[in-house]
Every structure is written in structure tokens, then in C-alpha cells.
C-alpha positions in Angstrom: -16.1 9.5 -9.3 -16.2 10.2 -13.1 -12.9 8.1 -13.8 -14.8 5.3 -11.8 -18.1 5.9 -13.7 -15.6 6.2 -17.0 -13.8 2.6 -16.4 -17.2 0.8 -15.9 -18.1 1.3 -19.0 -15.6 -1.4 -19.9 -17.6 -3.4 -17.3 -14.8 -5.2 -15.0 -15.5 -7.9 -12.8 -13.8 -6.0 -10.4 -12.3 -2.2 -9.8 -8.5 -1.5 -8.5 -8.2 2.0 -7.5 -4.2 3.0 -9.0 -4.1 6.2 -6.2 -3.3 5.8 -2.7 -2.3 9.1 -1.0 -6.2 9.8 -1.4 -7.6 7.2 0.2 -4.9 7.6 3.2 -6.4 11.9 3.6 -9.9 9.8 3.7 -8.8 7.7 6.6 -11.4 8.6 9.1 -14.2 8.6 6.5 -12.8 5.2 4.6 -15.4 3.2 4.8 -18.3 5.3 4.3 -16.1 6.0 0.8 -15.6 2.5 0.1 -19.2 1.9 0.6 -20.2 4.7 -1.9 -17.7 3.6 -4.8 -19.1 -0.3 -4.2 -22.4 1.4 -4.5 -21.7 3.3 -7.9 -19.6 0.3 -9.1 -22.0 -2.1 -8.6 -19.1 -4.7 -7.7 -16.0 -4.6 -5.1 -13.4 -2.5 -5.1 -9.9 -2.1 -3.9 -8.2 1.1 -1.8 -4.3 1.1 -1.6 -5.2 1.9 2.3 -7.6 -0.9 2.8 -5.0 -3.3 1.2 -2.2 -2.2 3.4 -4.4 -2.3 6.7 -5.4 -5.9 5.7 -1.9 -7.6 4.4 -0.6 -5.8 7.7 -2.9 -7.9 9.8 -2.5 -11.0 7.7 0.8 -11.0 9.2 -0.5 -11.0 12.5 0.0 -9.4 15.9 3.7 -10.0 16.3 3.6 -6.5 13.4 3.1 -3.0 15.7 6.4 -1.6 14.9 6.9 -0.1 11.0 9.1 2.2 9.0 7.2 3.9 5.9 8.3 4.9 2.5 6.8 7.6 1.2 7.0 9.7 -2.5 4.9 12.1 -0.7 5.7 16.1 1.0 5.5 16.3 4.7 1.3 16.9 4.9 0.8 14.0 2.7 3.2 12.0 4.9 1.6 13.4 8.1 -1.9 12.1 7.0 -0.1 8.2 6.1 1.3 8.6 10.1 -2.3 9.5 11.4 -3.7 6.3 9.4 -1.5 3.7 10.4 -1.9 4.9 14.1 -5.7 5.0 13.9 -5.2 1.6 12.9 -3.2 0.5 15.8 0.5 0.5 14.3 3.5 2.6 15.7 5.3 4.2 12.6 8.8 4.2 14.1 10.9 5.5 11.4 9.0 7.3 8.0 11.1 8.5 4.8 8.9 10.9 2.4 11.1 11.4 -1.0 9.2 14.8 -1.2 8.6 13.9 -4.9 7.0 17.1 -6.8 4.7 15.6 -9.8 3.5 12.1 -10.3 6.2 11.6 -13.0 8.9 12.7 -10.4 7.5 9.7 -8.5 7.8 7.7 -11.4 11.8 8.4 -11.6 12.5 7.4 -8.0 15.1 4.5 -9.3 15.4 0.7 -7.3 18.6 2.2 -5.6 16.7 4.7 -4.1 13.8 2.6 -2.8 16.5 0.4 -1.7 18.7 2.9 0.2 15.0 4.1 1.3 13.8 0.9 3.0 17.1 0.3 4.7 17.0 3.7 6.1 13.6 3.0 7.9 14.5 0.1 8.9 15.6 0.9 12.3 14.9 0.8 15.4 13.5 -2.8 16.1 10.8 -2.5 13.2 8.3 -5.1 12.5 7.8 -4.5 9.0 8.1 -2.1 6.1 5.2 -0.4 4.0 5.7 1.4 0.7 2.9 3.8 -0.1 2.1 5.6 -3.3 1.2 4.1 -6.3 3.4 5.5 -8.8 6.8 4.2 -6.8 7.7 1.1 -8.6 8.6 -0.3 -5.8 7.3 -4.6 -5.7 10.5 -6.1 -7.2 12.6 -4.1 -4.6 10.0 -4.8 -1.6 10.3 -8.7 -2.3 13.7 -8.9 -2.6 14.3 -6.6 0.4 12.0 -9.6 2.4 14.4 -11.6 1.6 17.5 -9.7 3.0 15.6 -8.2 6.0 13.7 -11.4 7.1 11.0 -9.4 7.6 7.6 -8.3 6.0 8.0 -5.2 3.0 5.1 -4.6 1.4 4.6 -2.5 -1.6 1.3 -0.8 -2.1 0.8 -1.8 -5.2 1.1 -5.7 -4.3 -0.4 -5.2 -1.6 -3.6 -3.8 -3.3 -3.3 -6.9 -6.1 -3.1 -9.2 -3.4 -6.6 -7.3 -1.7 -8.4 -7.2 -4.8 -8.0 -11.0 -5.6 -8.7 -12.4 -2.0 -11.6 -10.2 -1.8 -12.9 -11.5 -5.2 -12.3 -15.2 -4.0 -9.2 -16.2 -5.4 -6.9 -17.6 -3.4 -3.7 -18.4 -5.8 -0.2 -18.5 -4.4 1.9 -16.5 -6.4 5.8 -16.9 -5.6 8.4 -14.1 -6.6 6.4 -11.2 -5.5 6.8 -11.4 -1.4 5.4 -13.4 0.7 2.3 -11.8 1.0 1.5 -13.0 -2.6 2.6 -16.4 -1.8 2.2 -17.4 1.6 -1.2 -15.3 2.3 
């Protein structure tokens, strides 16, 4: 709260939150959280865990089946597991790179999200999702749609792509996955 309370003093038109294994441990009690930072912010705001659960069902029903990248340790992938299963999804396969700092996050390298998403993507999955915000992961995730034929969505896109539909924009933007330019 006083990071949010901090950044509105710059008054945005709108408020991205750049955290996401937070709001995934908040799962159960998401929406009462989203209502109180819409409350204190005074305008919308955007979750990494709202965004995924909404470009998820943008895609429609044919998605039940994913595999999950992860920078997180096995507690902080275990609560990612219990959200997308409260909200209706099967994680087949999940890879945590059991990163230790935020900066070890921030070292994970395009080969390794790579190698990552192929790794979870077996075992007939419907689509990929790429949690934690400090992964750079969008570059990789929409030019692994194009290899896979299938949805990847990186958390951080994914979030972009929330904040600016719920705002009211509704620009197509090509050469970040298709969730930025088809949805």
C-alpha cells in the first residue's frame, strides 16, 4: 500500500502493479484486494493474476490444459498451481527455476525461458503461461507462439494487454503475441 499511495502522487491515469507472485498467494482473497487498491487509487488497476485469468479466457474454452514457467521455489509455485485450478485450468506440466533474489530472476537468459517453455510443453497442453514479473520473458513467449502454434503468454504482456482493455483501448499491437494483436 505505501508504494501504491507513493506512485499516485504522480497521478496516473491508470496503475500497473510490476509483482505477480503476490497477488497469486492472494488468490482466494483477490478480489476483495483488487477492490481495496481501486479504492485507495481512485482509478483501475492491473494484477499480473487478474491479467493471466482474463487473456486465458480470451482464448476461449478449447484452453484447460497448461504448462507454467515459474522463477519461483516450490511454495511459491505450489500457490500459482492452487490459482490456476481455482480458476478452472489443469496445470499439466510446471517448471519453477527456483531463482533466489529478484536479480537472480532478472539473469534467467532467453535460452533458458526457451529450453523452459519447451520443457512444459508436454503432454497435450493447451497453452503456456509465464509468471513472475521480473523474467523477461515477452520476446521469447511470442516467438515461442509462433513455433508451438499455440497460446504463450508472458505475465508481463499479459498484464499490458489487461491494463489497456480495461482502460478502453482496444489497439492491435503485432510483434508481441497474439494476445496483443488479435485480442
Amino acid at each position: 500500500m505505501p508504494a501504491l499511495e507513493a506512485v499516485l502522487t504522480c497521478d496516473p491515469d491508470y496503475v500497473i502493479l510490476g509483482m505477480s507472485s503476490e497477488t497469486f498467494w492472494m488468490a482466494s482473497r483477490i478480489a476483495p484486494v483488487a477492490e481495496k487498491l481501486e479504492r485507495i487509487a481512485k482509478r483501475g488497476v492491473a494484477m499480473g493474476s487478474d491479467a493471466c485469468r482474463a487473456a486465458l479466457r480470451a482464448y476461449g474454452k478449447n484452453v484447460k490444459r497448461l504448462g507454467v514457467v515459474t522463477p519461483y521455489m516450490p511454495v511459491g509455485d505450489k500457490q500459482v498451481v492452487r490459482f490456476f485450478t481455482e480458476c478452472g485450468y489443469e496445470v499439466v506440466n510446471l517448471l519453477g527455476f527456483k531463482c533466489r533474489s529478484p536479480t537472480a530472476i532478472a539473469a534467467v537468459s532467453r535460452a533458458e525461458l526457451r529450453d523452459a517453455i519447451n520443457r512444459v510443453n508436454r503432454g497435450k497442453v493447451d497453452a503456456i503461461v509465464q509468471v513472475g514479473t521480473n523474467l523477461a520473458c515477452a520476446e521469447v513467449a511470442a516467438t515461442a507462439e509462433f513455433w508451438l502454434d499455440k497460446p504463450v503468454l508472458a505475465i508481463n504482456t499479459a498484464t499490458y494487454w489487461y491494463a489497456l482493455r480495461q482502460y478502453g483501448i482496444k489497439d492491435k499491437i503485432p510483434g508481441w503475441g497474439s494476445l496483443l494483436s488479435e485480442y
